[in-house]
C-alpha positions in Angstrom: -14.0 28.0 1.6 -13.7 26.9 -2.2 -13.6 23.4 -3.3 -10.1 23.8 -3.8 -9.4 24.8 -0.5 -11.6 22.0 1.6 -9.6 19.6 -1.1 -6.3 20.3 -0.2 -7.0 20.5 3.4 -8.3 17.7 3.6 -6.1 15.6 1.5 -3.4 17.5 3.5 -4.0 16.7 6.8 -5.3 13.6 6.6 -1.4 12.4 4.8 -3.3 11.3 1.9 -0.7 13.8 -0.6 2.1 12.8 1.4 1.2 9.1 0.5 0.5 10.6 -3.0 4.1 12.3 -3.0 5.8 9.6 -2.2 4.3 7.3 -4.6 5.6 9.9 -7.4 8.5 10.2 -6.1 9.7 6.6 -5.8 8.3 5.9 -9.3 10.0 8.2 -10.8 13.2 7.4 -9.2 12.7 3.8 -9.8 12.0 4.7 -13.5 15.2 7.2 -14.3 17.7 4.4 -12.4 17.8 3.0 -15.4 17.0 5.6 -18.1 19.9 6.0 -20.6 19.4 7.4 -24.1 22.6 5.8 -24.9 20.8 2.4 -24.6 18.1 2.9 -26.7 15.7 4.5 -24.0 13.1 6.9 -25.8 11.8 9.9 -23.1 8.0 7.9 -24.1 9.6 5.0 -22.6 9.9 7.0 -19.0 6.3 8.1 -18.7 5.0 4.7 -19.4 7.3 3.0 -17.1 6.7 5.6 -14.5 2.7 5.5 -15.3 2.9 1.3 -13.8 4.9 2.1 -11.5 2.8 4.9 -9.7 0.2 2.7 -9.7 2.3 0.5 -7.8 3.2 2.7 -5.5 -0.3 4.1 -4.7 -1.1 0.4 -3.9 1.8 -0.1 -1.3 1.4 3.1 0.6 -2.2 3.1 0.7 -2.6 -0.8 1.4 -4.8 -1.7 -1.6 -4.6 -4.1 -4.5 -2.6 -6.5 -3.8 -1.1 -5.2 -0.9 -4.4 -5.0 0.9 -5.2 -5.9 4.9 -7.5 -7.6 6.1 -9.8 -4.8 8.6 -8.0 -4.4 11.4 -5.0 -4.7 11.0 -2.3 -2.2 11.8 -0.2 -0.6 8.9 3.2 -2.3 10.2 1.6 -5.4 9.5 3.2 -7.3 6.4 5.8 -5.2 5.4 8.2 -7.2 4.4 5.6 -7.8 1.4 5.1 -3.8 0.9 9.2 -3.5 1.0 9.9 -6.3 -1.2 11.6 -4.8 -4.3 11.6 -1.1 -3.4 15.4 1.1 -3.4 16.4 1.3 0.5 15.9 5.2 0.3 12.2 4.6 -0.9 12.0 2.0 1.7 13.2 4.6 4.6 10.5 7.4 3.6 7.6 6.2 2.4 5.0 7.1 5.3 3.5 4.9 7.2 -0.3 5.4 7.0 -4.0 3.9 8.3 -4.5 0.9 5.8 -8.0 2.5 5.7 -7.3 5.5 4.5 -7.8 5.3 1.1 -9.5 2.3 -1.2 -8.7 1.3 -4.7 -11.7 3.0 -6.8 -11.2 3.3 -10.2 -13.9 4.7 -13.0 -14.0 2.7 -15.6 -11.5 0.4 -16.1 -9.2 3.6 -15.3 -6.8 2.9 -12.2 -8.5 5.4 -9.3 -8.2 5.9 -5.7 -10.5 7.3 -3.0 -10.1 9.2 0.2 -14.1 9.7 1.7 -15.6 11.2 -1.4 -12.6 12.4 -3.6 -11.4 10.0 -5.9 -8.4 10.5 -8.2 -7.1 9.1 -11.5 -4.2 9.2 -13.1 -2.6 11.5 -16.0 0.8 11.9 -17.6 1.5 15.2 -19.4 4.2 16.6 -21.5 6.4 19.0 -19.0 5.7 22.5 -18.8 2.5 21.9 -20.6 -0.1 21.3 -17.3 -2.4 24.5 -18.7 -2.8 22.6 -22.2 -3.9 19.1 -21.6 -6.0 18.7 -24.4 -8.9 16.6 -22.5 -11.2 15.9 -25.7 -8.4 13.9 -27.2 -8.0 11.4 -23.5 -9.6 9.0 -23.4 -13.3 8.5 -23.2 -13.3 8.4 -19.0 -11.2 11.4 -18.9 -12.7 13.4 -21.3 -16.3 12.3 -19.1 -14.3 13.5 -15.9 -12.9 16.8 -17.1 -16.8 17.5 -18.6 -18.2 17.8 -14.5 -19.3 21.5 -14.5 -17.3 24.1 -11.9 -19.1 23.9 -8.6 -17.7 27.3 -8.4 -17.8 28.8 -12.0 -16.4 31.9 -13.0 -17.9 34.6 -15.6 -15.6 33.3 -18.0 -17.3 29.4 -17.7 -21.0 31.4 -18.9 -19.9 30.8 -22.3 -20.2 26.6 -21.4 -23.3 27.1 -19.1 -25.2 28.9 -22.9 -24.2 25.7 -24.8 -21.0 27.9 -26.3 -18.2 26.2 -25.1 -14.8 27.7 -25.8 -13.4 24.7 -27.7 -16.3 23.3 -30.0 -17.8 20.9 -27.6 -21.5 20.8 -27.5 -22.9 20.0 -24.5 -20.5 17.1 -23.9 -21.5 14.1 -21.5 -21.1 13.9 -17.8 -21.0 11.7 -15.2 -23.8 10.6 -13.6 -24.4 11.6 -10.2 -26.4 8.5 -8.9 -24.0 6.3 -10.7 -21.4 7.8 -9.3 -22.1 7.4 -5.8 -21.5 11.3 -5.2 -17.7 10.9 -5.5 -16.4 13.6 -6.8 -13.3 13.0 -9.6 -9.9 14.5 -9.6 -6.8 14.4 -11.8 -3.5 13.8 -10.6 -1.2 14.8 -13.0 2.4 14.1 -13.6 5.3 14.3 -15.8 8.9 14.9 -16.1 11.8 16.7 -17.5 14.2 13.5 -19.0 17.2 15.5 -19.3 17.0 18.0 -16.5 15.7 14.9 -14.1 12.9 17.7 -13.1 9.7 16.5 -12.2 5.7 18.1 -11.9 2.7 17.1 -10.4 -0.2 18.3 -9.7 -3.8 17.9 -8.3 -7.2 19.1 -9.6 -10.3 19.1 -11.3 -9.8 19.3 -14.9 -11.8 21.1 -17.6 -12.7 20.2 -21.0 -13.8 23.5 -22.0 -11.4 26.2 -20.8 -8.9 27.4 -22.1 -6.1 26.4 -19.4 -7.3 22.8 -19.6 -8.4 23.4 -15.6 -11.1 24.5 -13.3 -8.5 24.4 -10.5 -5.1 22.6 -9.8 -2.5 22.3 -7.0 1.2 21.6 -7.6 2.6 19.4 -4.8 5.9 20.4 -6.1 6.2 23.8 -5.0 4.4 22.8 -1.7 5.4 19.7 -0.8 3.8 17.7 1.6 4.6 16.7 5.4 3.6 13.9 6.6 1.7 14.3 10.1 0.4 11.2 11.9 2.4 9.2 8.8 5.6 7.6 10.3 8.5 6.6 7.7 8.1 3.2 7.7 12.2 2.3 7.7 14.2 -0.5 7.4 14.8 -0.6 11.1 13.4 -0.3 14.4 10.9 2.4 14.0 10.0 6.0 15.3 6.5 4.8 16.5 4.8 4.6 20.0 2.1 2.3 19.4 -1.4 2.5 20.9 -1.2 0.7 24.6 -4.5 -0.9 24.0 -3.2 -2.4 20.7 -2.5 -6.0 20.3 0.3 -6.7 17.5 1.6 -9.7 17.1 5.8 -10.4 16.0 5.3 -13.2 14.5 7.1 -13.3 11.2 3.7 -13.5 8.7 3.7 -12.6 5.4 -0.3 -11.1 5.0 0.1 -9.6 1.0 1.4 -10.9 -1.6 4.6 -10.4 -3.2 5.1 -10.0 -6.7 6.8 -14.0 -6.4 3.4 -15.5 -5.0 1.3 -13.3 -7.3 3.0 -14.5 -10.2 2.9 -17.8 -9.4 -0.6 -17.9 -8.6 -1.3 -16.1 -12.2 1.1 -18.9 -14.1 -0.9 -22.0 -12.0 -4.5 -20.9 -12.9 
């Protein structure tokens, strides 16, 4: 099995891309509600909005940041927190998934999140450009990121291996192994298309010296994910048979923060 297989599978079945797809999805959406050229929206303007708001996103259906549980507790707790804000059809998909799942990990200063030892950060792209993401101009974590060697290299990659890398870099920096934990990095890249309203995304583990920009990617847009053990989470009652040995309470508790409460704390300290 390559890396790229045992990657997908288990990012697959575990939900993790369907929490990932969703995220996209609802950003996006969010972001061209109220994109109108007419009113002096630039198409820069989208992938910036939609950069903040995936982050936002990640946090909600992954229960990190500020929309963290304490260990424990079941992912239905709160959610009037998590749903605060979102459109009712974002509300009515987004899967509902182990608040353990994944952590908040990023590298750097640069927004991350982790599933056992794959981590992920973010990147925006110009549409229909995913094979020319020109790494050595990102910034200096990304271009430290897309500089891990191929576990799996190719006869083409013997060029970087001799010190002759295809686009001028010499023997360029890499993350430390011990300092890194043994997680290994991904890229999950995004973009979209203003006028069409089409969107790509895709998962993998960039390459600063090839050619194609990648060692090996996945687009979750041609195979979109399916949630397994996720649950829409739904305005209303929901499609879930909890566990009989678990203990939830129904009292009307508010465990994360809303953006109201986090503001305020921000403005009082």
């Amino acid at each position: 099995m390559t890396e790229q297989e045992r990657v997908v599978e288990d990012l697959s079945t575990s939900d993790v891309f369907a929490g990932i797809y969703w995220a996209v999805a609802s950003a996006y959406a969010d972001t061209m509600r109220g994109y109108d050229p007419r009113r002096g929206y630039k198409p820069g303007t989208v992938g910036y909005v939609a950069h903040g708001l995936i982050c936002d996103r990640m946090d909600r259906v992954f229960s990190c940041g500020d929309y963290r549980l304490p260990p424990g507790f079941p992912a239905d707790a709160g959610l009037d927190a998590v749903r605060e804000g979102l459109h009712p059809k974002d509300v009515d998909t987004m899967p509902r998934l182990d608040p353990e799942l994944v952590v908040y990990a990023p590298l750097n200063n640069s927004p991350g999140w982790r599933f056992g030892s794959s981590r992920w950060l973010l990147q925006s792209f110009e549409f229909g450009a995913i094979r020319k993401i020109p790494w050595g101009q990102k910034s200096h974590t990304k271009r430290l990121v897309a500089s891990r060697p191929d576990p799996e290299p190719a006869m083409e990659d013997l060029f970087s291996a001799m010190g002759q890398p295809l686009y001028g870099f010499a023997s360029p920096p890499v993350i430390d192994d011990e300092e890194d934990g043994g997680v290994e990095t991904y890229v999950l890249a995004h973009s979209i298309h203003e006028e069409l309203r089409e969107r790509e995304l895709f998962f993998g583990r960039p390459n600063l010296v090839r050619r194609q920009s990648w060692h090996w990617r996945y687009d979750l847009m041609a195979n979109p994910p399916v949630a397994g053990g996720g649950v829409p989470v739904g305005r209303g009652p929901q499609p879930y048979t909890p566990n009989p040995n678990e203990v939830v309470s129904d009292a009307p508790v508010r465990l994360r923060k809303t953006p109201k409460e986090r503001n305020s704390n921000e403005s009082s300290g």
